[in-house]
C-alpha positions in Angstrom: 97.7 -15.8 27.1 100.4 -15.1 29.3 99.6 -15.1 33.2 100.3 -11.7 34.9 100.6 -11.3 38.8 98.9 -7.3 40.0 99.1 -6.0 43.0 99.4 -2.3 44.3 103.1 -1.1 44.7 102.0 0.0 48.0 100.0 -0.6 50.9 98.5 3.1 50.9 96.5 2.8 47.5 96.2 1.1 44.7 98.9 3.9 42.0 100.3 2.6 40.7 99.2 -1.2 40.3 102.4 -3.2 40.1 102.0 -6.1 37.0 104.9 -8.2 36.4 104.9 -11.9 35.0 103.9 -14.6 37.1 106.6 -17.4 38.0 107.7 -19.0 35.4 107.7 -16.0 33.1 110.8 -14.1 34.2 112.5 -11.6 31.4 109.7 -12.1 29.4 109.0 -9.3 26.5 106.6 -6.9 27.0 106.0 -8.1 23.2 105.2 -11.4 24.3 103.0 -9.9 27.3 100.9 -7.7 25.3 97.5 -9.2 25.1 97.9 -9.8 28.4 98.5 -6.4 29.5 96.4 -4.9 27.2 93.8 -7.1 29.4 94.9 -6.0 32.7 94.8 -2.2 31.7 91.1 -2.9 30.3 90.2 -3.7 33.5 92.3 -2.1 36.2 93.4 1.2 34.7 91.0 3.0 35.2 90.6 2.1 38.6 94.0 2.1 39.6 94.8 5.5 37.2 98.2 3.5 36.0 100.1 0.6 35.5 103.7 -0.1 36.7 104.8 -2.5 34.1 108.5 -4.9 36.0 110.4 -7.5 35.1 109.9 -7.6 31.6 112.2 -7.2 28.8 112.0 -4.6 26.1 114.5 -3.9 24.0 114.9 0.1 23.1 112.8 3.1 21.7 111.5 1.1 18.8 110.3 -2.1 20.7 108.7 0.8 22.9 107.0 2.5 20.2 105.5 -0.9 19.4 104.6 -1.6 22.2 102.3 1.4 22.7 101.2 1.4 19.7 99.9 -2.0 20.2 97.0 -0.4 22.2 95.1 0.0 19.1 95.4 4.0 18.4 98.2 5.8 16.6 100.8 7.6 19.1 100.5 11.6 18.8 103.1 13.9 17.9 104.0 16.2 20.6 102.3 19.4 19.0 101.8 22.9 21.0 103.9 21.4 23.5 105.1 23.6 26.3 108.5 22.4 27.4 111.9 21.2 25.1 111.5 17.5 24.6 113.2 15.7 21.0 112.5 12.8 19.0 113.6 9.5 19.5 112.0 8.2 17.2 108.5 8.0 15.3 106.0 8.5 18.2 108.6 8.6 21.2 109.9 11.8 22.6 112.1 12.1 25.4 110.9 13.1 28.9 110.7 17.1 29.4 114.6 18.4 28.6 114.8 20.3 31.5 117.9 20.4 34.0 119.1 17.9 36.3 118.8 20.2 39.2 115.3 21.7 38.5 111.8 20.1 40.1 108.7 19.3 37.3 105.4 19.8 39.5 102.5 17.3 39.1 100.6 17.9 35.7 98.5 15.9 33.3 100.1 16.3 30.1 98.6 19.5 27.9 96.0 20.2 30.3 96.8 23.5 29.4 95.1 22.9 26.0 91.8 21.6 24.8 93.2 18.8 23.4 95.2 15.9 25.0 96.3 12.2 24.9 94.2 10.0 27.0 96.8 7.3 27.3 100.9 8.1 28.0 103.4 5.7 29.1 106.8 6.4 30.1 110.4 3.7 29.3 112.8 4.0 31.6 116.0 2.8 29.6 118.2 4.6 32.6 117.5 4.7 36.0 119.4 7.7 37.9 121.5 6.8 40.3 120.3 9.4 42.5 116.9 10.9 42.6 115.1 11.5 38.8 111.4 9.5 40.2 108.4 10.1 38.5 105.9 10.6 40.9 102.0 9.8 40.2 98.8 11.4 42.1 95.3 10.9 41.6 93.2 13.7 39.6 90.1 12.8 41.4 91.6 12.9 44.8 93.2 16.3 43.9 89.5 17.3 42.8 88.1 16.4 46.3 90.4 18.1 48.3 90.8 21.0 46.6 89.0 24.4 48.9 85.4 24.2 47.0 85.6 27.6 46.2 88.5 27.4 44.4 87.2 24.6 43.0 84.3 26.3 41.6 85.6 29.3 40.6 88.1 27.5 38.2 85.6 25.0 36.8 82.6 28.0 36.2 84.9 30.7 34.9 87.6 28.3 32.9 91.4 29.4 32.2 92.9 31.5 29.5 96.5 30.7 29.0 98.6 33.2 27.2 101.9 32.4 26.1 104.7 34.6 24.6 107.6 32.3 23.2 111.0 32.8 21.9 112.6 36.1 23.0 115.5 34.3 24.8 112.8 33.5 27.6 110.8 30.2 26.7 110.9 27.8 23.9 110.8 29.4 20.3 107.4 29.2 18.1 109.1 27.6 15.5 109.9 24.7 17.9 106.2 24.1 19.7 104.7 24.1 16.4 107.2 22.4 14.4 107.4 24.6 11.5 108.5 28.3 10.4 105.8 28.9 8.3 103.4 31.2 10.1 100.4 30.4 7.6 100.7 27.3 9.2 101.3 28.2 12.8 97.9 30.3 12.3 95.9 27.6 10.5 97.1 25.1 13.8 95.6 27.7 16.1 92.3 28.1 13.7 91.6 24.6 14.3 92.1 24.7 18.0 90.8 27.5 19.2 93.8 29.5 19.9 94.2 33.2 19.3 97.3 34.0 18.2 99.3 37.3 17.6 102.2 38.5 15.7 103.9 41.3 17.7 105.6 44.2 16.3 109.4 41.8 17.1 108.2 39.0 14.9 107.5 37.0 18.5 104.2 35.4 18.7 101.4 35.9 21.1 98.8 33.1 21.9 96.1 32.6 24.4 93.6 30.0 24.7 90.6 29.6 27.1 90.3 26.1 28.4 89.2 24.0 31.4 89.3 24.7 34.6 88.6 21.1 35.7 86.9 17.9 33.4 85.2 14.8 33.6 86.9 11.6 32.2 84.7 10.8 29.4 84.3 6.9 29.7 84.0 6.6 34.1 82.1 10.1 34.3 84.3 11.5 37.4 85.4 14.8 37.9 89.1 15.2 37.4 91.1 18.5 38.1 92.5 18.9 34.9 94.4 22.2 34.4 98.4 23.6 34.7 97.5 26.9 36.4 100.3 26.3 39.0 102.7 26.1 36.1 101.6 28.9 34.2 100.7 31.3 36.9 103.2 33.5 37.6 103.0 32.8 41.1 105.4 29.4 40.0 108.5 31.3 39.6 111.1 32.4 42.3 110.3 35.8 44.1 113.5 36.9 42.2 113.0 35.6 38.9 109.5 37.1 39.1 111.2 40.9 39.9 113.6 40.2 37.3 111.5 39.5 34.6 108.8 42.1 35.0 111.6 44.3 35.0 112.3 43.2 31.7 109.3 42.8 30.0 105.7 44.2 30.6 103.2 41.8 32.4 101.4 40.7 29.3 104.5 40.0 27.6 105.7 37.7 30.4 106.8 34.1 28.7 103.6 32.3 30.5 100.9 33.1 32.8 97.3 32.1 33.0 94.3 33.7 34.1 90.4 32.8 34.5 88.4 32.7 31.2 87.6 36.3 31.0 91.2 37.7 31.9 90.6 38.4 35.4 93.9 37.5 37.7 94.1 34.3 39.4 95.0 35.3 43.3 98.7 34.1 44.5 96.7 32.8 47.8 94.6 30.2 46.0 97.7 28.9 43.5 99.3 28.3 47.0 96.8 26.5 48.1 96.1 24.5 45.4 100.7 23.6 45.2 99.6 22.6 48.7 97.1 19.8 47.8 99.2 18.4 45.2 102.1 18.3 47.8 99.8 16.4 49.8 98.9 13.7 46.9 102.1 13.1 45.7 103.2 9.6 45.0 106.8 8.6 45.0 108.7 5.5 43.9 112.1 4.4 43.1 112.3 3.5 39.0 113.9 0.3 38.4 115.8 0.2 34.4 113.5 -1.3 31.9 110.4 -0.8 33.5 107.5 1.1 31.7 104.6 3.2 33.7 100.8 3.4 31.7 98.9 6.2 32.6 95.7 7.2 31.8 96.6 11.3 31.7 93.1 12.3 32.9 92.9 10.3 35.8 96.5 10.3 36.9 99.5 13.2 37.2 103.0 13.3 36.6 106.0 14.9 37.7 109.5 14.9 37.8 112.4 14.6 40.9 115.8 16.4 40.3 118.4 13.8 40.2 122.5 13.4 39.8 124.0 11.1 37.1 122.9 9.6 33.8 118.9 9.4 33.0 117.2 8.0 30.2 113.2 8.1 30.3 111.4 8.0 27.1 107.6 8.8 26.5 104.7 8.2 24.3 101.2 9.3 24.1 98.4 8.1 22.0 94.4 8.1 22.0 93.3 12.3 21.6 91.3 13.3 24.0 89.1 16.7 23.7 87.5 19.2 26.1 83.5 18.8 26.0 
């Protein structure tokens, strides 16, 4: 088996844990690694929450799908997804399509459902030349620091997301569920627990009540584990907030979320959970070629703005489900 060197990228904590090959090894394939690595994530990731994966050669989408595939579970489509991404091939999507200029906040991906991938690793083919990071924090340090009673309220009384789509405001039905046949569209949401609407436009309505907060199913700890500061209202600009109520009524806004029963979700604590996040956030340079393993409970994502060309690429794999 190959030899590995890990260390943490930085002196602060142990996100991300840094593997590369040892001496010797240089420009190896992450093919060639793979028992290897699949060994070092079997016994670091889930203390370290991911793996920064340097130095090795990989040669394009494919030899990336491969690659995560070779962790023994099939990657997941990207179904009820909640922002523009586009295959790149089977089981790799690219990384959320949203503007250069715009900031992506610190989320585990689809907390906002009750269904998830465990495992998501990102390629990045393209390194900006300015900008474009993806920065990590730890879901159990964001669970500790966040005010108790927020942190109570949210894991006793749950969430219930409710999403309008299409209308010229947010991504179109037919694009998060992959199809234009509404039979379909309803029979997804039957299986998942959604409740879904058909308004008098033809738009659809859906809301879901999920968790609040979760506990990783195979170490036992607490994770915050929700996308309430995406979805809340509260995330857009003062402006854009005016503009939109002006145009549509407040349950017809594109997203918001509230607490399981439908009760509002004050601006104050949103603020003050944006302000813990802030305060974990994780930030390092990516280099071209490497690839980042996350496990998606324990560890969140985001997204710098950034000038010039950008290529990162993502899979997901191993389905994960609220208890």
């Amino acid at each position: 088996m190959m030899e590995l060197v890990t260390r943490p990228l930085r002196d602060e904590g142990p996100l991300p844990l840094l593997v590369t090959p040892a001496a010797g090894a240089e420009g190896a394939t992450l093919a060639d690694a793979l028992p290897a690595i699949r060994s070092a994530a079997a016994a670091h990731l889930h203390a370290a929450g991911g793996l920064l994966l340097r130095g090795f050669s990989l040669d394009g989408p494919d030899a990336f799908r491969r690659f995560a595939a070779g962790f023994g579970h099939d990657l997941l489509s990207y179904e009820f997804g909640s922002t523009p991404r586009s295959p790149v091939t089977q089981g790799v999507y690219t990384s959320t399509e949203y503007p250069p200029h715009q900031h992506i906040p610190l989320h585990n991906e689809q907390a906002y459902a009750r269904d998830w991938p465990m495992k998501i690793w990102f390629y990045c083919q393209q390194a900006a030349p300015a900008g474009g990071e993806t920065p990590l924090a730890d879901s159990r340090a964001i669970y500790r620091a966040v005010p108790e009673p927020i942190r109570t309220r949210f894991a006793e009384r749950g969430l219930m997301y409710v999403r309008n789509y299409g209308n010229g405001l947010d991504v179109a039905w037919e694009q998060v569920f992959g199809t234009r046949d509404r039979g379909a569209v309803e029979a997804y949401c039957a299986g998942h627990g959604i409740t879904c609407e058909w308004k008098p436009d033809g738009d659809l309505r859906t809301r879901q009540v999920c968790q609040g907060t979760a506990r990783h199913p195979e170490t036992g700890e607490p994770v915050w584990f929700n996308q309430a500061h995406l979805f809340h209202v509260s995330n857009l600009e003062p402006e854009v907030r005016a503009t939109l109520l002006d145009i549509v009524d407040a349950p017809d806004l594109p997203r918001n979320v509230y607490y399981g029963d439908g009760s509002p979700i004050a601006d104050a604590d949103l603020d003050a959970i944006r302000d813990v996040l802030a305060a974990h956030t994780i930030v390092f340079p990516w280099q071209s070629g490497d690839v980042v393993m996350l496990d998606n409970m324990l560890t969140a994502h985001a997204r710098t703005p950034f000038k010039g060309p950008r290529k990162v690429v993502v899979a997901m794999a191993q389905a994960g489900r609220a208890q």
